[in-house]
N, C-alpha and C positions, 0 to 999 in steps of 0.2 A: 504494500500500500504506500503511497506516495503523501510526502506530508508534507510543512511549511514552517517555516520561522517568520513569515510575514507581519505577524502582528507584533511577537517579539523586538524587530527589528526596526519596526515603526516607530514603536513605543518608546524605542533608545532616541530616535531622529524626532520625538516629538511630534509626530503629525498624529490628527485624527484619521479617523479614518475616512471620513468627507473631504480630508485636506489630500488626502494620499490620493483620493477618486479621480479627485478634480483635476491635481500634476496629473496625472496619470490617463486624462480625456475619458475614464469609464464610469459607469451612475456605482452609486452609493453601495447596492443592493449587487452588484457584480462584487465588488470591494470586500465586503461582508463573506458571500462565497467562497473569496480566492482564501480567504483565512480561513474558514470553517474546512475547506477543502474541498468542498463541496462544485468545484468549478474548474471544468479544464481549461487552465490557463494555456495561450496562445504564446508563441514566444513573443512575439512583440511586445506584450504586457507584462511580460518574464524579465527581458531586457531592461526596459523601461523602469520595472523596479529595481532590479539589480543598478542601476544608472541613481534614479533619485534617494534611494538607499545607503549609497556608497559602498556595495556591495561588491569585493575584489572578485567571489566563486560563485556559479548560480548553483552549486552545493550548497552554500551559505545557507540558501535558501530554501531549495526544494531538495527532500531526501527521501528515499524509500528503507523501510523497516521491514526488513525481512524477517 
């Protein structure tokens, strides 16, 4: 299963998660998703975090738990 540190990592950068949406060009309720896991994120949105995150590995990010 594939999981996230997104909201972790927001929380260090200080955004909400309205604030993360908005840099980020996608609604709120996608936002909500990509943290729950619940949402197959696209790379481009992958990217994009990894970028406003300041995020050096997109491991950092996304990991599967075997």
């Amino acid at each position: 299963m594939v999981h996230n540190n997104v909201k972790e990592k927001r929380l260090q950068k200080g955004y909400t998660q309205e604030q993360l949406a908005q840099i980020l060009n996608i609604s709120n309720r996608t936002m909500q998703h990509i943290e729950a896991g619940t949402h197959n994120t696209n790379i481009e949105i992958v990217l994009k975090l990894k970028k406003v995150l300041n995020i050096e590995k997109i491991e950092d990010l996304f990991y599967i738990d075997n």
